[in-house]
C-alpha positions in Angstrom: 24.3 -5.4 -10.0 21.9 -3.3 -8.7 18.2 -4.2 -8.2 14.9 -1.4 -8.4 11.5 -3.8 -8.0 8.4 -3.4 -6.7 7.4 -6.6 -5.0 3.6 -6.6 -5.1 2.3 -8.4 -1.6 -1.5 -7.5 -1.5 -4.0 -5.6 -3.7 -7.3 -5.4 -2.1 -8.9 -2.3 -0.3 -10.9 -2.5 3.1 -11.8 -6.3 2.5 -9.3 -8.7 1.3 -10.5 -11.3 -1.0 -9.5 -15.5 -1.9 -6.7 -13.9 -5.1 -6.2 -10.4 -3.5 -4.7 -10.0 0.2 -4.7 -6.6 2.1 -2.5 -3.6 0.8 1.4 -4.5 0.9 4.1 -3.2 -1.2 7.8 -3.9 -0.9 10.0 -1.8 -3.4 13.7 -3.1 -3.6 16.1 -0.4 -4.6 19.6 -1.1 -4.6 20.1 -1.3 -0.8 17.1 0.1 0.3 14.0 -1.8 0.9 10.9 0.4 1.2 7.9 -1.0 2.6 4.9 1.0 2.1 1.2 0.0 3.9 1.4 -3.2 5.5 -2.1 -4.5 6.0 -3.2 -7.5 7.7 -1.2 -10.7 6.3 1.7 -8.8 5.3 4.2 -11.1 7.1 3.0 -14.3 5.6 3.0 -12.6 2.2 6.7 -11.4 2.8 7.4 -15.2 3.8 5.7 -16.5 0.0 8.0 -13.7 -2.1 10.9 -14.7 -0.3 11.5 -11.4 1.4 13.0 -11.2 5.3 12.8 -8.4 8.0 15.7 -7.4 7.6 15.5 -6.4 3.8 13.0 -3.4 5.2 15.0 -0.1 5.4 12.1 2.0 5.9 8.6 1.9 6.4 5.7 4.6 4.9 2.6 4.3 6.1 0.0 6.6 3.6 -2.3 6.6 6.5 -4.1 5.0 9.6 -7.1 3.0 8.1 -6.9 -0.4 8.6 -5.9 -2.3 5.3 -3.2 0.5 5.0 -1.5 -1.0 8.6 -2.8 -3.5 10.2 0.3 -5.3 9.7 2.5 -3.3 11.0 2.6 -4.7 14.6 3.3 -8.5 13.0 6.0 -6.2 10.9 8.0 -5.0 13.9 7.5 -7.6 15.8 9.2 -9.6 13.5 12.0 -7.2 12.9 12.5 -7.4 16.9 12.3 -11.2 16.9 15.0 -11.3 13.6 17.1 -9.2 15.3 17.6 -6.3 12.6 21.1 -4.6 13.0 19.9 -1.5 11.2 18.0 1.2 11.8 14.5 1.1 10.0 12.9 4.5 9.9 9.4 4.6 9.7 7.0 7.6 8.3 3.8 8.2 8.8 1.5 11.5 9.1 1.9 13.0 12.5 -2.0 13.7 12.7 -2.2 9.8 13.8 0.5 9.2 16.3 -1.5 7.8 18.7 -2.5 5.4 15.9 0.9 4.9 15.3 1.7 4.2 19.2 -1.4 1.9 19.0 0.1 0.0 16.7 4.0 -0.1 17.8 3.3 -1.6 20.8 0.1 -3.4 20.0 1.1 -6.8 22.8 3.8 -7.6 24.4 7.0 -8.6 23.0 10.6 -8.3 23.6 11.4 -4.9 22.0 13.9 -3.8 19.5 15.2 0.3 19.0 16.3 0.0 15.4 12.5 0.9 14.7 12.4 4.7 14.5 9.5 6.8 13.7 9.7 10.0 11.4 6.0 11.4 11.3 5.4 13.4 8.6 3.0 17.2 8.4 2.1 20.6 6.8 0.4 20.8 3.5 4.2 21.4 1.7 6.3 18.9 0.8 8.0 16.8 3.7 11.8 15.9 2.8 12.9 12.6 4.3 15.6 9.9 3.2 19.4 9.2 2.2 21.7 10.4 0.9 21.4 8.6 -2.4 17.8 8.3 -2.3 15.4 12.0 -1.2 11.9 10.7 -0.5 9.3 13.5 -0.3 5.7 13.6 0.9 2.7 15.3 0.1 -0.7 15.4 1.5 -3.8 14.0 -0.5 -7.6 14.5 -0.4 -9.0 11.6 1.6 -11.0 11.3 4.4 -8.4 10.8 6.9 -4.8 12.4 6.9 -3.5 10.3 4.1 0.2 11.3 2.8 1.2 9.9 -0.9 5.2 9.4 -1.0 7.9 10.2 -3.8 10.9 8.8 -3.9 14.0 10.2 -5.8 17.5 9.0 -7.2 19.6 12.1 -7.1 20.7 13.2 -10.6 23.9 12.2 -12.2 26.4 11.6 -15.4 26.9 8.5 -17.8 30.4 8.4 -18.2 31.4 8.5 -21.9 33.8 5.9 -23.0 35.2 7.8 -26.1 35.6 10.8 -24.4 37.5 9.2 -21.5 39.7 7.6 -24.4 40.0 11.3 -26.0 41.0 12.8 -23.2 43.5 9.9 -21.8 41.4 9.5 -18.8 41.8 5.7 -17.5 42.0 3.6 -14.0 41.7 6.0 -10.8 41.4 8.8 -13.0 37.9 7.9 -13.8 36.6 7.5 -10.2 38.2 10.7 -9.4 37.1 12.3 -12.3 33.2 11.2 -11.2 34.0 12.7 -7.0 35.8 16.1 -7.6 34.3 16.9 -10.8 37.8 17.5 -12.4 41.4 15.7 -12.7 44.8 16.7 -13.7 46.0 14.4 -16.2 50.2 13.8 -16.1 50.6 15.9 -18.8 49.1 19.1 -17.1 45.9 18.9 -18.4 42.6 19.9 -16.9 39.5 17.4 -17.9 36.2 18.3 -16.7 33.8 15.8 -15.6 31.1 17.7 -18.2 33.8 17.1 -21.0 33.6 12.9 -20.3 30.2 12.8 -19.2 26.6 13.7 -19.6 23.6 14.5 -17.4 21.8 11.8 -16.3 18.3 11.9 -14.7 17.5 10.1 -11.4 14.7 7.7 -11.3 11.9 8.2 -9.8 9.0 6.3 -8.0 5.6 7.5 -7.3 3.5 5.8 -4.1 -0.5 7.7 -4.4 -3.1 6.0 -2.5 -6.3 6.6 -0.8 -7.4 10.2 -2.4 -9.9 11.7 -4.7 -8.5 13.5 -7.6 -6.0 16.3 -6.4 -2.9 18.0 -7.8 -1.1 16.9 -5.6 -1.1 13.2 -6.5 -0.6 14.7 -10.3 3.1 16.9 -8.5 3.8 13.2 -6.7 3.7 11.2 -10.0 5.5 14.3 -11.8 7.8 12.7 -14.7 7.7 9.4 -12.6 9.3 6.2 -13.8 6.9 4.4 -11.9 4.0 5.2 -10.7 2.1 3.4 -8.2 -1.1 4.1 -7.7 -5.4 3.1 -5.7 -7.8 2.3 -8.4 -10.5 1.2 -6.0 -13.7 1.5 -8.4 -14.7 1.5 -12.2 -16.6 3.9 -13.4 -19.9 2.4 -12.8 -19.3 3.5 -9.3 -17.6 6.8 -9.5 -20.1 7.7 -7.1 -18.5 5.9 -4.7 -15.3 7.1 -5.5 -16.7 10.5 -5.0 -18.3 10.2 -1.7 -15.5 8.4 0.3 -12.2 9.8 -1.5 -11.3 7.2 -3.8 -10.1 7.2 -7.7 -11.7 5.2 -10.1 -9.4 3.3 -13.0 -10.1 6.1 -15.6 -9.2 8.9 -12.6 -5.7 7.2 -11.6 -5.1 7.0 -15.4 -5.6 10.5 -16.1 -3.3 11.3 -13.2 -1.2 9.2 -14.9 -1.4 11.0 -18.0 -1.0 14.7 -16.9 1.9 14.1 -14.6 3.7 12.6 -17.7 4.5 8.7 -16.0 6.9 6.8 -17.5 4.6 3.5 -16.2 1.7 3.0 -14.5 0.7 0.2 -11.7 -2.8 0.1 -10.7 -3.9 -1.5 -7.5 -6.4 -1.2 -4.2 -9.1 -2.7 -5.8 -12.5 -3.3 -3.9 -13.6 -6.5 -2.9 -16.7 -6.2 -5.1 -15.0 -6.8 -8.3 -14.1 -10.5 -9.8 -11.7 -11.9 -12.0 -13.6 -10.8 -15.1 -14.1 -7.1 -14.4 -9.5 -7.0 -14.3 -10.1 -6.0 -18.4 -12.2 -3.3 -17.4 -9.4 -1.6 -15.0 -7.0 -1.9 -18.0 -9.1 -0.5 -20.6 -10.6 2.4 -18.1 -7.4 3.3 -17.1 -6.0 2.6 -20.7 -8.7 5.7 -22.1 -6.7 8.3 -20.6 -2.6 6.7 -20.4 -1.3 5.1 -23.3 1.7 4.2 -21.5 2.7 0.3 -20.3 -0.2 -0.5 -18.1 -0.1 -3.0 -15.0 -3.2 -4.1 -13.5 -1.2 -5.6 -9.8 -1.4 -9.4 -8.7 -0.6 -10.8 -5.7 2.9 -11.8 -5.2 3.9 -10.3 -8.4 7.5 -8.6 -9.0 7.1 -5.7 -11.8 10.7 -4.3 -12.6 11.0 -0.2 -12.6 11.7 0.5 -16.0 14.9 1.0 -17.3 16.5 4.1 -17.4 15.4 6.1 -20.8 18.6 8.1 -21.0 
């Protein structure tokens, strides 16, 4: 049975707090394992939700400020040390390679090649990813080359069980029926996939951080499933927000709302706030989304929804 979670492994900004580590997110789908900005402590949070180096697939890095990386050198290192068989592609806006050279060979260690990097550019959309899985990026509005990420299950068909009966399709049939699009039945019949099945939408995860209010974080989060997403300030410091390229709760939420999210996760909250001010992310956010609403945790696992269709 397959598996589509995001693994929540830090939630703090630029200064990580006692409850809330630097940034870290691991999403598990099916046999990928996507790890987006791994900030300081990343490993040792990987160790406490039970997740190895060689679950990471793929690494996407929005951008090269510190709590968005600094654990990526612990993160390949440890993918060298664990001797991961599989190739893990890592993107990451070209405009910081050097950062990203930095940081691959921050000390010495004894190497590994399976790590390869796949920088991302342009102000269009930048195709990466599998066969089964597209992931697309877009630039944002921050104050560094920040790239927000969209990853994409290819579309499909639900295979109708009444109209396979109808139509004597059974066994083999079926799983031919699903490659070629169409089978010959023994009796000389031509069945259509269309005639047993119907469309079914791909699921979708959004990843925006670090950006002031754009379009393009509303055409990343388009019809999302899931949308993951900074929420560094409330509104009684949307001033802040403003001068250094950050959302506020009630911004993220109205992102949210005109890209049309299925779910919303809120996160990359500054060190300012305390426990008590969580309520006031929820209900901020909550004045312009009125979908489910999840304020991250540390160490939490928040399921991508089921499929609606």
């Amino acid at each position: 049975m397959s598996v589509r979670e995001l693994v929540v492994l830090g939630t703090s900004s630029a200064v990580p707090t006692r409850r809330r580590n630097h940034n870290g997110y691991f999403l598990r789908w099916d046999t990928h394992g996507v790890l987006f900005d791994p900030g300081e402590g990343t490993q040792r949070q990987m160790r406490l939700a039970g997740l190895a180096a060689t679950d990471i697939t793929r690494i996407c890095i929005t951008h090269f400020h510190g709590d968005h990386c600094l654990g990526l050198p612990g993160t390949i290192q440890r993918i060298a040390r664990d001797q991961v068989p599989h190739t893990v592609r890592a993107a990451y806006p070209h405009q910081g390679h050097h950062y990203w050279q930095r940081l691959r060979h921050a000390t010495a260690f004894h190497d590994t090649d399976v790590v390869l990097p796949q920088p991302v550019g342009g102000t269009g959309t930048c195709l990466l990813g599998e066969q089964d899985l597209h992931i697309t990026a877009l630039p944002l509005r921050h104050s560094t080359p920040t790239y927000g990420y969209r990853l994409t299950e290819p579309d499909g068909w639900r295979m109708l069980p009444d109209q396979l009966a109808a139509h004597e399709i059974h066994g083999p049939l079926i799983g031919r029926l699903q490659r070629e699009g169409s089978v010959t039945t023994d009796d000389g019949r031509q069945v259509t996939l269309a005639q047993c099945a119907r469309p079914r939408r791909g699921q979708v995860m959004a990843f925006v951080m670090d950006t002031a209010e754009c379009e393009q974080a509303v055409e990343l989060a388009r019809g999302a499933d899931m949308l993951v997403i900074e929420s560094t300030y409330l509104d009684t410091e949307q001033h802040l927000a403003h001068a250094h390229g950050h959302l506020t709760a009630r911004q993220a939420g109205r992102i949210a709302h005109h890209a049309q999210v299925r779910s919303l996760v809120l996160t990359h909250l500054s060190e300012r706030y305390e426990h008590h001010d969580d309520t006031h992310f929820l209900t901020q956010a909550a004045a312009e989304f009125d979908g489910p609403l999840t304020l991250a945790q540390d160490l939490q696992r928040i399921p991508v929804p089921a499929r609606d269709s």
